[in-house]
Phi, psi and omega in degrees: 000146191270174201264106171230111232250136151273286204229057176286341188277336189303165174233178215285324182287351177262327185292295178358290174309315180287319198309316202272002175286295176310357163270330176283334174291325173292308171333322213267331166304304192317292181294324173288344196262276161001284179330293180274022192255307178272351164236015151284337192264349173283126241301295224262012184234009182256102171237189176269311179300312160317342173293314173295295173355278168320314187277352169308281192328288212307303162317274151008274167301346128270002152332309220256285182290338173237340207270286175300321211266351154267326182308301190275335154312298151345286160311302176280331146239109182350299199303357182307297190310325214272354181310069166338269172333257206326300190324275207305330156306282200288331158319303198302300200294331191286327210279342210252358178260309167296317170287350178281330192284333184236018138304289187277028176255321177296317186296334180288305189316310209275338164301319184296312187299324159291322194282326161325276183261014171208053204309339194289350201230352199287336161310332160275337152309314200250044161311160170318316157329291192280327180275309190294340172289332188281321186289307176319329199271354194270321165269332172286329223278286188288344175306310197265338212273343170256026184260331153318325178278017180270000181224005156128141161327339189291312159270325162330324168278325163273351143308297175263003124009292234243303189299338194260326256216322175287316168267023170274307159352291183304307164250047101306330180289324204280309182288339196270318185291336173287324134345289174306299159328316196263351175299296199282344155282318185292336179294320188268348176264348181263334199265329186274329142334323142319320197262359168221039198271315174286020173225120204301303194301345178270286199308302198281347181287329175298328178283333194273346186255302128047263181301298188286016186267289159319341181266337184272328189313288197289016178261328195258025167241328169309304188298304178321300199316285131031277195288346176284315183299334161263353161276288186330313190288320175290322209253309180311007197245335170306309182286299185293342151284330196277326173304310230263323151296343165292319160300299165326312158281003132295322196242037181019025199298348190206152213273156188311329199288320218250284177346305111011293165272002162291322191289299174321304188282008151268343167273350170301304181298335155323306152310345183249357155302344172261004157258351180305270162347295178273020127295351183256345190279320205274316176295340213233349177221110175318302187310338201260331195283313174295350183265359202266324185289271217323287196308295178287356193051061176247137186268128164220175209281129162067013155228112150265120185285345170269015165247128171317310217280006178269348132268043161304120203025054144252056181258207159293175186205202155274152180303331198266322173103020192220159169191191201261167160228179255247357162253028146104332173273143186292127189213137186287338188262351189266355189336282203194063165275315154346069182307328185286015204266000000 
């Protein structure tokens, strides 16, 4: 196979930067991913959905322990770039670690999208069975895809391509169906509200549920939002290298150097999608924020961590923090209160 160098052209103030940017990134992947690794594994935190959940952080945290600190060697010594072996190393480890990570974020999406809109079913859907098929398939999928380039670059790129490209997919489908869902609850709480607008004490409790009903609505079109927004920043710089090498090598339009620093800063962004990640986990899903006080022992308002009661419905839940309840309005506490879910 021929020997082809990603970043023999770079020049030295841009390897620096990354380089020494990626040591800190890695601190910073490692421990925070770690962190939700140990209160995800705690009794009272095991579910199927935190199961996917685990094999996110486990992706993640190598990213953070293995991924950067060959990313940032590389770097920082030059004699490195010109290296074939290291190169094809530390590539294998970027398709099989970053592709496990955003593999298994389409399967998180798409668990939240079963758990959301079809909370009655999601135990028979998301069996046990099927969530260990998904997380598996999350990892060979990318495991095997660089054994394509043993068949030209030419599929190897549309590999990853499909890895980058496919769970933005998932959650975009996963938010437009969610969307569609909290419409036709407000539709159906506006009409019933209606059909009881003359008995005051009913009209004003409804209006009161309602109102938090819509504020749980925009907390959880706010969390989707999010997490598509930090895949965009992360994961889209990937796909536009892989069209843009691909194209290149057909029309030769742009010089190896700018192809190169294209390259570098999309697997660096890529790679800041596992850091990414366990911030969105402590704002955006309570349980995780709250086993994070517990685990430090830290006091924060309407938590004391050295009293149990400071997890009280912090068991799992969902990443998104919602599901349907059985009339049909969107409601956050009924999610995944189940240990057995």
């Amino acid at each position: 196979m021929e020997c082809v160098l990603r970043m023999n052209h770079l020049s030295t103030p841009i390897t620096y930067i990354y380089g020494t940017l990626s040591v800190l990134a890695a601190l910073f992947a490692t421990f925070g991913n770690i962190t939700v690794l140990i209160i995800l594994w705690k009794p009272g935190y095991r579910s199927r959905s935190n199961t996917i959940l685990t094999s996110l952080a486990i992706s993640d945290t190598l990213v953070g322990a293995v991924l950067f600190p060959i990313f940032s060697i590389q770097l920082l010594y030059t004699n490195l770039l010109q290296n074939c072996a290291y190169d094809y190393m530390r590539e294998y480890i970027t398709t099989v670690t970053i592709g496990s990570s955003l593999m298994t974020l389409g399967v998180v999406s798409y668990d939240r999208y079963i758990l959301m809109t079809k909370v009655g079913k999601h135990k028979r859907i998301m069996s046990p069975r099927r969530v260990g098929i998904l997380i598996a398939l999350s990892w060979i999928f990318p495991a095997v895809s660089p054994a394509l380039r043993f068949l030209g670059k030419g599929p190897f790129l549309y590999c990853v391509i499909v890895i980058t490209l496919g769970p933005l997919i998932i959650l975009l489908f996963t938010y437009y169906r969610i969307m569609k869902c909290i419409q036709k609850s407000s539709a159906r709480i506006g009409a019933h509200g209606r059909s009881i607008s003359d008995t005051p004490d009913i009209s004003e409790n409804l209006r009161a549920s309602r109102s938090r009903n819509e504020k749980k609505n925009i907390r959880l079109a706010r969390s989707v939002s999010v997490l598509i927004l930090a895949y965009c920043v992360c994961l889209v710089p990937s796909s536009i290298w892989s069209v843009n090498d691909l194209l290149n090598d057909s029309f030769g339009y742009t010089r190896p150097q700018v192809i190169q620093n294209l390259y570098v800063f999309a697997c660096f962004a890529g790679s800041m999608n596992s850091c990414c990640n366990p911030i969105i986990y402590f704002f955006k899903q309570p349980g995780i924020r709250k086993g994070v006080y517990k685990l430090f022992n830290v006091k924060h308002a309407g938590f004391d961590s050295s009293s149990s009661r400071g997890l009280k419905g912090a068991g799992p839940k969902s990443s998104l923090d919602c599901s349907l309840s059985n009339d049909d309005v969107i409601s956050p506490d009924s999610s995944n209160n189940n240990p057995n879910n």
